[in-house]
N, C-alpha and C positions, 0 to 999 in steps of 0.2 A: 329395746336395742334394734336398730333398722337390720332390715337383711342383707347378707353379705349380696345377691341381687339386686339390689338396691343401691346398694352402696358402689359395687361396680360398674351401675347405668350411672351414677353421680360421676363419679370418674373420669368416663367418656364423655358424658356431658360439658365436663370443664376441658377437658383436651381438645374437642370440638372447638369449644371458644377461644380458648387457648392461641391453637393451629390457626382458628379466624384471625385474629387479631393478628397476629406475629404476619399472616399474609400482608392485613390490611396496613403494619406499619413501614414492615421491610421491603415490598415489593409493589403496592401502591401508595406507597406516601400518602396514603388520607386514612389517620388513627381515629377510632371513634370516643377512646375511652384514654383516661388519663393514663400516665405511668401508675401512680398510686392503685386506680383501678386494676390494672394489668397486675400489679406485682401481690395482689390479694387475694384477686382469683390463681394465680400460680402456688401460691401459699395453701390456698386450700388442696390443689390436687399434691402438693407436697407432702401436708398432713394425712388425707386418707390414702396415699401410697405408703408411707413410712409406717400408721398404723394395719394396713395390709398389704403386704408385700404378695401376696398372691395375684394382686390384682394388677399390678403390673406388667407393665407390654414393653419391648422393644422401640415401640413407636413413638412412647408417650415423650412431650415437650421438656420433663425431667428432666429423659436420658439423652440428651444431648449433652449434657455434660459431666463431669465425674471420669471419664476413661483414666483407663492408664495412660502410662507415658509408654512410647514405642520404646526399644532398644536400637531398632533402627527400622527406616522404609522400606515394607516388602516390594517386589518387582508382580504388577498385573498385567498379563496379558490382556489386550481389547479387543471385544468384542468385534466391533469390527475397525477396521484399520482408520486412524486419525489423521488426514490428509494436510497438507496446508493448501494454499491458494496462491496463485499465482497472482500477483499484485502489478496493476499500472497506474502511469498520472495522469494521463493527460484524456481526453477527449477521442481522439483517434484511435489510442489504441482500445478503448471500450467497445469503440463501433467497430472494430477488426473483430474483438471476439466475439459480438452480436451477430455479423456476419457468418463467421465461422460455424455456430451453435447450428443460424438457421439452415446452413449447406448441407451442414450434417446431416441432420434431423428430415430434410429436406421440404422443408414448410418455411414462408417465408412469414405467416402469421403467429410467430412460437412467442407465447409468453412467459415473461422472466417476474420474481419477485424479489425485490430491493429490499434489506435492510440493512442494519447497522453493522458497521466490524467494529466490533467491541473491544477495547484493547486491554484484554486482561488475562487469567492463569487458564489454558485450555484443558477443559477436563472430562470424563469420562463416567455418568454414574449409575449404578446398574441395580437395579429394582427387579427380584421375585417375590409374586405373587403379591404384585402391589408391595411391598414392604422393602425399605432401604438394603440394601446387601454390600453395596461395596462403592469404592471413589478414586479414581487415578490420576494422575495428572497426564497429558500428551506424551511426553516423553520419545521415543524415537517415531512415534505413528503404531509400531506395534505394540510394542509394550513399556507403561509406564508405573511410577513410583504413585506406591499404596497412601493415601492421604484420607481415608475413611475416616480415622479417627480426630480430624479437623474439621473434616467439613461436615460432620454432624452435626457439629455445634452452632453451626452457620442457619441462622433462623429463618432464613427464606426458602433455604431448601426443603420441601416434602419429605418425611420421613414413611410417611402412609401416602400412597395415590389417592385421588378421590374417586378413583373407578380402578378397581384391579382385576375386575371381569375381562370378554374378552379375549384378545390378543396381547395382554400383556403380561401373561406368564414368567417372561424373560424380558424385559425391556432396557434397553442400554441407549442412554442421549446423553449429547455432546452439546457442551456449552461453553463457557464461561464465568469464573470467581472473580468478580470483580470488588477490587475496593473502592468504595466510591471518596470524590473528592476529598470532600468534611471528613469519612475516618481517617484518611494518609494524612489531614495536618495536625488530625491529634496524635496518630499513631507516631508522626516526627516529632510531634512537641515533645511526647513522652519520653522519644529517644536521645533528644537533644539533654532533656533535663537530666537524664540519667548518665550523658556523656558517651551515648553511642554514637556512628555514624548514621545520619540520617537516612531512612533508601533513598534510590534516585530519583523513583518516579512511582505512580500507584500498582504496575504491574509487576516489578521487582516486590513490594512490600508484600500484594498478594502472595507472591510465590514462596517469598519467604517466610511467611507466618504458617501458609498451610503447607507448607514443608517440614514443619519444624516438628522434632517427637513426643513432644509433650504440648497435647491437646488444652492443656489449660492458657495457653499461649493464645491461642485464638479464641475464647471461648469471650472473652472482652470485645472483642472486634467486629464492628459492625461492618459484615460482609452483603454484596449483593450477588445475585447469580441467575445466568438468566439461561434459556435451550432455546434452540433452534435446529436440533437433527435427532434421529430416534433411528435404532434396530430394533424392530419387532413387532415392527408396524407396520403392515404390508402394504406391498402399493394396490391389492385389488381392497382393501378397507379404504385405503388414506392415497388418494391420486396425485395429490400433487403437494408440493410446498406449502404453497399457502392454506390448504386443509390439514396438514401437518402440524404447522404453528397452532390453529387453529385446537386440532386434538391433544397438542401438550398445555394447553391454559384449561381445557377440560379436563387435564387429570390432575391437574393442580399444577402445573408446573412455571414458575415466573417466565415470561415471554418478554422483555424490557425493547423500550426504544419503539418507536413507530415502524411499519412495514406499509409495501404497495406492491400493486401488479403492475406492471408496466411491459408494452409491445411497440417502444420504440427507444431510439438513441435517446430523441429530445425528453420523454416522458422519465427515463434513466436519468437524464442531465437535469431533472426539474429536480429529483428526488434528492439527488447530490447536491445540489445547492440550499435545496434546504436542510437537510440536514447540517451541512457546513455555519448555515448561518445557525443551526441549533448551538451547534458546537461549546460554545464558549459558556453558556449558559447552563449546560447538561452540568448533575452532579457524579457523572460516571466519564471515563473516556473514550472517546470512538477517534478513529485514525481515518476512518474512510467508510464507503458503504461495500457490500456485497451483490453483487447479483448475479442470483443461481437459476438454470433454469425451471420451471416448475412441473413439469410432468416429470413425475419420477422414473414412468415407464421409457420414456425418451431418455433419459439421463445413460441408461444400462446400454442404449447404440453408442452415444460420450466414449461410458469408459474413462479410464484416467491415465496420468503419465505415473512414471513412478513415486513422486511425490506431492500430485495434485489430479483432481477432477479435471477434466474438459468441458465440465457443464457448468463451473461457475467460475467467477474473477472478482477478486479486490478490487474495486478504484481507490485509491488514498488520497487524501488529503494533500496540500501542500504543508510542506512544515513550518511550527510554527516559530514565531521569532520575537526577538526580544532585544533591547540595547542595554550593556551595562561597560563597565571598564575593567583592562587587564589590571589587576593587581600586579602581577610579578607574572614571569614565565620560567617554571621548572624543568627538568628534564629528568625524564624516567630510564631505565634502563630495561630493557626486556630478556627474556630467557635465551635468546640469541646473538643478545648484546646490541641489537639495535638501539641506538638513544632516540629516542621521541620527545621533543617541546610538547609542552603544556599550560595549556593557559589558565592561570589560580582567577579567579573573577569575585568582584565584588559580585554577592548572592544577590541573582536576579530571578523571578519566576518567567518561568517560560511555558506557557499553555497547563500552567496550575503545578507545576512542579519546579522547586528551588535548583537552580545551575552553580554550583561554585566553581566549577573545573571543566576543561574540554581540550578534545587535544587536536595539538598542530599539525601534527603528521609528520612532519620532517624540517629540514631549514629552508628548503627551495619554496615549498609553502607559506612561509613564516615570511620569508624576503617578496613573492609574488603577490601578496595581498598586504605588504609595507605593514606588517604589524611589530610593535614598542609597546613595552610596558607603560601604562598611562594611556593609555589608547582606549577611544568610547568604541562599539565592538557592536555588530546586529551578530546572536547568537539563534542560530537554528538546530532545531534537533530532527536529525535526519533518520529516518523511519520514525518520529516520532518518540523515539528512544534516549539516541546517541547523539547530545547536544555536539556543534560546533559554529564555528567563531566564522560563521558567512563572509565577514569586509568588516572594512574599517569603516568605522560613520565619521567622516572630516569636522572637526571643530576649529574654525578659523580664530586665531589669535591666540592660541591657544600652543604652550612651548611645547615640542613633542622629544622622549628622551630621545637615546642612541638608538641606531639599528643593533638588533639583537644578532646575537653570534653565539654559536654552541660554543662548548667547553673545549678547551683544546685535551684535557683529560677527563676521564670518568667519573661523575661523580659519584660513584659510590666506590672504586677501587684505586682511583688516581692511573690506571694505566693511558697511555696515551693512545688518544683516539683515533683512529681510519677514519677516511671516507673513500664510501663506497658509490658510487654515483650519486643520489641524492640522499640520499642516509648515511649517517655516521655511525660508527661501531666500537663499540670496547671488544679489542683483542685479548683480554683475557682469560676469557672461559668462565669456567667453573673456577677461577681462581678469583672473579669478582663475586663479590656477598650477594649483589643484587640479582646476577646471574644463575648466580648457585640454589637461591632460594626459589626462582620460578622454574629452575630444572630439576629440583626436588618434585616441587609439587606438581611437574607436568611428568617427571616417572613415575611417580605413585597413582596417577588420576585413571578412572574408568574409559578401557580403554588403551592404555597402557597397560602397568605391570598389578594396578585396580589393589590399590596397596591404602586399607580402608583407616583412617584415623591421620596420614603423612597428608595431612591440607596446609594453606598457608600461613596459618599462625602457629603451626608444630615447627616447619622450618625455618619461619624465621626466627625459632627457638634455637634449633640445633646448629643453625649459622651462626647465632650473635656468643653461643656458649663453646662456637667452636670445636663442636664435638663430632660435624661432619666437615670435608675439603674437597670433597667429590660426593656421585649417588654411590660411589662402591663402599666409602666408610657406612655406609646405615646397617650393612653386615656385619660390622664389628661393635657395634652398640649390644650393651645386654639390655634387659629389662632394668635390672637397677638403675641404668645410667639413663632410662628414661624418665623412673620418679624423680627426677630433677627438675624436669620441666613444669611450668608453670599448668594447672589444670589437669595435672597425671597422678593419679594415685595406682597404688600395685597392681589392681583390676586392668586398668586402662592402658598404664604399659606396660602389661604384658600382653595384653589385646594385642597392641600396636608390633612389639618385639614379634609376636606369631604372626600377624600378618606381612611383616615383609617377610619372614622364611618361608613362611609356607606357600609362597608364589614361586616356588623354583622351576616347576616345567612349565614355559610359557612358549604360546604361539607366536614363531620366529618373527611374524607380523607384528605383532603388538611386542615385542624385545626392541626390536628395530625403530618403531614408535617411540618408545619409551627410553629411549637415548637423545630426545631432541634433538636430530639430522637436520639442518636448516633446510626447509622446502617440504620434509618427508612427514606427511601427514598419513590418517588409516588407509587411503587409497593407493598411496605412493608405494608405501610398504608394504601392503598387500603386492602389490607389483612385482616388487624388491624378490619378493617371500616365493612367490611364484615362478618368478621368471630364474632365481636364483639354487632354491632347496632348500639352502642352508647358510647359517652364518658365513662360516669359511668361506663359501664361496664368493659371497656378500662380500666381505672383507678382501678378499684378492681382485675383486673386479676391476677390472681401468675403466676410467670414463669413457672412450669409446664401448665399450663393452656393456655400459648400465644404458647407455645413450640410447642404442637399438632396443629398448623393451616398450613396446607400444605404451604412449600415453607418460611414459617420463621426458620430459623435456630438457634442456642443455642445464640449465641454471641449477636442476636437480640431481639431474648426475655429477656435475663437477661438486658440488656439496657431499655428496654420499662419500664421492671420492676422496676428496681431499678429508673429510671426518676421519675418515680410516686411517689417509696416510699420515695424521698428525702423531706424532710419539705419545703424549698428554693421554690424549683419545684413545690408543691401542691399550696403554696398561691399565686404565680403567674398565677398559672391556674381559681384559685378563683376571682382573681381580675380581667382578663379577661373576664370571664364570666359577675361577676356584672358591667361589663364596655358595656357589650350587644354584646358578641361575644358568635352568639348563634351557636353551633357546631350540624348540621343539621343528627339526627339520624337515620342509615341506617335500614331499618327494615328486618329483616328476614323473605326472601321469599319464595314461593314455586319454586321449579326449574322447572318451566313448559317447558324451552325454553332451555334445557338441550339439548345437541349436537346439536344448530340449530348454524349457522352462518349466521351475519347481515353486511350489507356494509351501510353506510350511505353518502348522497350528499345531496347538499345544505342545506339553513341555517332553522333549525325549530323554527319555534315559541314559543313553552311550552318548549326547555330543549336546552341548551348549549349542543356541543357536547361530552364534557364529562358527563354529568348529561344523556344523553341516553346512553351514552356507557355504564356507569355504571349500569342504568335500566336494561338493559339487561343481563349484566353477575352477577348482583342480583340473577337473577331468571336462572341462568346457561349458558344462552349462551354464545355467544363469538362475536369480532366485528373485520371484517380485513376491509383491507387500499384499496383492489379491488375485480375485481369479478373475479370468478373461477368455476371452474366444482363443487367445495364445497360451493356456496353460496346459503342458500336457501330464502332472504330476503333483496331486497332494498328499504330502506329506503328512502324517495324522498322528503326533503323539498324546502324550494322557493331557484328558481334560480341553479335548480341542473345543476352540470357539465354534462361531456362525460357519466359520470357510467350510468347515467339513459339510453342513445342510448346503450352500450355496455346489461345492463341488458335487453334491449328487444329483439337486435340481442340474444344473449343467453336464451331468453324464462324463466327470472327468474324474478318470484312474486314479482310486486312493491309494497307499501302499502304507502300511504300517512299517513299526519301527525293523521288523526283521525282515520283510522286502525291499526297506530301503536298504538296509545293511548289505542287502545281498547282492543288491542291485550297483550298490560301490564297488562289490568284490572284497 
């Protein structure tokens, strides 16, 4: 009988091979050895795990699949803050921000390294002691949704480093889950066969598979995933960028897509062009290249804006395009009542992804570029996303219909329709179905009144069975009357039935939100919330009176206003409230903390992270995403990230949870 030593060097030894292979197929396209071959050395480490289960690891090629299914995605904090980038097109302004770097930095010889912007699920995944720990997606930059239990499964990623010595104790890189071409047209065939909606495009289907709570969903899906940023790798190991890239392919990590150094515009513009001419040919998508600067230590004089670095820029792509013809043009109706044309399209590919639909925007649009159904059409998708119908392509001899015309009433409520300048509108409210269903689901959504299970296939339940007429009926719903719904068993509505009650004390902010005020988004209403206290007050305001609050402009206060004055509007808000939706009064503060800047890390006890953010810019301050030579205050609750080591390298005042508290009063 071999020794159990034995048998678990045997073990390792095919995990070894395993891990080799899964590299050499998922992440360099050159396989040595057959499927057959692969799927028999898997079988063997199958067998001597199954018959000793001692001998198994976290690590092993197995356990990537098998998880549970989640009950839902937990919220991670990141490591460190997930930035976006600032994006340009053209030539000019590359070399503005070239310019810019070197003024900075103040060297006119600063080298920058180019690569690919990937166009896929940005994510977060975070390695101790060498060994897998955890996976986020982007989510606001701070903190994003738990997806570990997907991207496990995903065969390119390293579950073991191949060096966990070291500095990388704690190591967190930021990347990309990319599906590549060939899975999105099986993944659509598969959906089409089964009578799904097809995704749009490869970066929705990413996001949507490894979103989803049952890991067996992805475990089919041949994903790719590539890194190019790391915390925890310091800049006196790792100096610049390109020794960066360089140290994540040494710890095993897929690095995809070609990279260069380059120390000028032209050298920048050679790299762009070719990759452009890659483009088409590539089985993954890129929209454009990046270039970051590459000294890291130079990077830290940058600094960043609130939402991006100053040391690097997108150039994008032009978008791509493609001819097909209008089938028909529809019209939608949105949660505000705006009607929107829509162009139904014979299914054309547009830079690898099927277009059936795209929208007009309005009728001034629809009449300025002469488009009729029947019409051949160049379709571009702008950010490389959001297909639209560019111009008409002229076919001579060729009969063209009618000029098209909106409805003179609604199509989904028949009321008769306004025009508002160049938009048309259904005047009905919440009295039209189509209306009702996306002001459902935009009171219930995170962010609002965060009302978990009321999405948009529950509403458009409760509208077609008429069991709601406004958001104030979902108060009068019991749980029974939600096992009626399609997909609701006892469990689920009553899930659903507890979470909308149990949202009754909400910040006046997100109340105000969560009533659809045309114009009043979280910013507006933060405004509202601030400038105001309190509902009542909200509600009694005149337009001149909303008008003077910094940063609401006219078109937003006569909306607020006139919301209020509508009669409809008022007893909805009424019955809300008697229903115990108590809209939690902002009090007017003193500005004690007037030009102070606050960073906050990890999770506090007394206040969600928007309830201190708020606290603070109450009373004047202000709250960024990291720290800088302008911060004078971090905030440190349980389990803070990096910011807290970063705050005391920088010498800047921590205060915990009850120096903050006290320091609000």
């Amino acid at each position: 009988m071999p020794d159990k030593s034995d048998i678990a060097k045997r073990a390792e030894e095919l995990r070894e091979q395993i891990n080799r292979h899964d590299r050499l197929y998922y992440v360099e396209n050159a396989p040595e050895i057959s499927d057959r071959e692969y799927d028999e050395l898997f079988a063997q480490l199958e067998e001597l795990e199954d018959q000793h289960p001692e001998i198994v690891v976290p690590e092993s090629p197995t356990q990537r699949v098998g998880a549970e299914p989640q009950s839902e995605l937990g919220k991670v904090e990141h490591v460190a803050t997930m930035l976006s980038l600032d994006a340009v097109r053209d030539k000019d302004e590359i070399a503005d921000f070239i310019d810019r770097v070197r003024e900075a930095v103040g060297d006119s010889d600063v080298t920058f390294v180019a690569e690919p912007k990937f166009d896929g699920l940005s994510i977060e995944v975070v390695y101790e002691e060498g060994q897998f720990c955890r996976a986020s997606t982007r989510g606001d930059g701070q903190t994003g949704e738990d997806i570990s239990h997907t991207l496990r499964t995903v065969r390119a990623l390293p579950l073991k480093l191949q060096d966990a010595g070291g500095e990388t104790k704690e190591l967190a890189v930021r990347g990309e889950a990319i599906l590549p071409r060939s899975s999105f047209q099986d993944v659509n065939k598969a959906r089409v066969e089964r009578g799904d909606e097809p995704f749009a495009n490869p970066r929705n289907a990413a996001a949507g598979i490894l979103r989803r709570l049952d890991p067996s969903e992805a475990e089919g899906v041949r994903f790719a995933v590539t890194f190019y940023d790391a915390t925890g790798i310091s800049v006196e190991a790792v100096h610049g960028q390109w020794e960066l890239l360089k140290a994540l392919r040494d710890l095993g990590f897929p690095v995809m897509g070609d990279q260069t150094r380059c120390g000028s515009l032209e050298e920048a513009e050679e790299f762009y062009d070719g990759m452009q001419g890659q483009r088409k040919d590539l089985d993954y998508e890129i929209d454009g290249i990046v270039l970051k600067l590459d000294a890291r230590t130079e990077r830290e004089k940058l600094g960043q804006r609130s939402r991006s670095p100053r040391w690097a820029s997108a150039w994008k792509f032009p978008p791509r395009t493609g001819e097909t013809r209008i089938a028909d043009i529809a019209v939608g109706v949105g949660r505000t009542g705006a009607l929107t044309p829509v162009a139904l399209l014979d299914p054309v590919d547009v830079g690898g992804v099927t277009v059936a639909r795209a929208t007009l925007h309005n009728v001034e649009e629809v009449h300025r570029k002469d488009l009729r159904v029947g019409d051949t059409v160049r379709i571009e998708r702008a950010g490389d996303v959001i297909p639209e119908v560019a111009e008409r392509v002229p076919k001579p001899g060729v009969e063209r219909s009618e000029p098209f015309r909106m409805p003179d009433r609604c199509p989904s409520c028949g009321a008769q329709v306004e025009r508002r300048g160049p938009l048309n509108y259904c005047p009905a409210g919440i009295a039209c179905p189509a209306q009702l269903v996306a002001r459902l689901v935009h009171y219930g959504a995170r962010g609002s009144m965060d009302i978990e299970g009321l999405g948009e296939k529950t509403a458009e339940q409760l509208v077609e069975h008429d069991m709601v007429r406004d958001i104030a009926d979902l108060y009068d719903l019991s749980a029974e009357d939600l096992t009626a719904l399609d997909g609701f068993a006892e469990d689920s509505a009553g899930a659903l039935h507890a979470a909308i009650h149990e949202r009754g004390e909400v910040p006046l902010d997100r109340f105000l939100r969560a009533l659809g005020i045309r114009h009043v988004g979280a910013d507006a209403a933060r405004r509202l919330a601030m400038a105001f206290g309190s509902l009542q007050a909200v509600r009694e305001a005149s337009q001149a009176e909303i008008e003077e609050i910094g940063g609401i402009g006219d078109e937003t206060a006569q909306s607020v206003a006139a919301f209020f004055d509508e009669e409809r509007n008022r007893d909805v808000v009424g019955r809300l409230l008697k229903a115990g939706v108590s809209p939690q009064a902002v009090e007017q503060l003193d500005r004690s903390l007037k030009g102070t800047t606050f960073v906050l890390t990890g999770a506090l006890e007394g206040w969600t992270r928007e309830e201190a953010t708020g606290a603070i810019e109450r009373r004047g301050g202000q709250v960024a995403s990291s720290i800088s030579g302008n911060t004078d205050y971090v905030v440190v609750g349980a389990k803070p990230g990096s910011k807290q080591d970063k705050a005391m390298e920088e010498g800047v005042e921590m205060l915990d949870e009850d120096a903050f508290a006290k320091m609000l009063g």
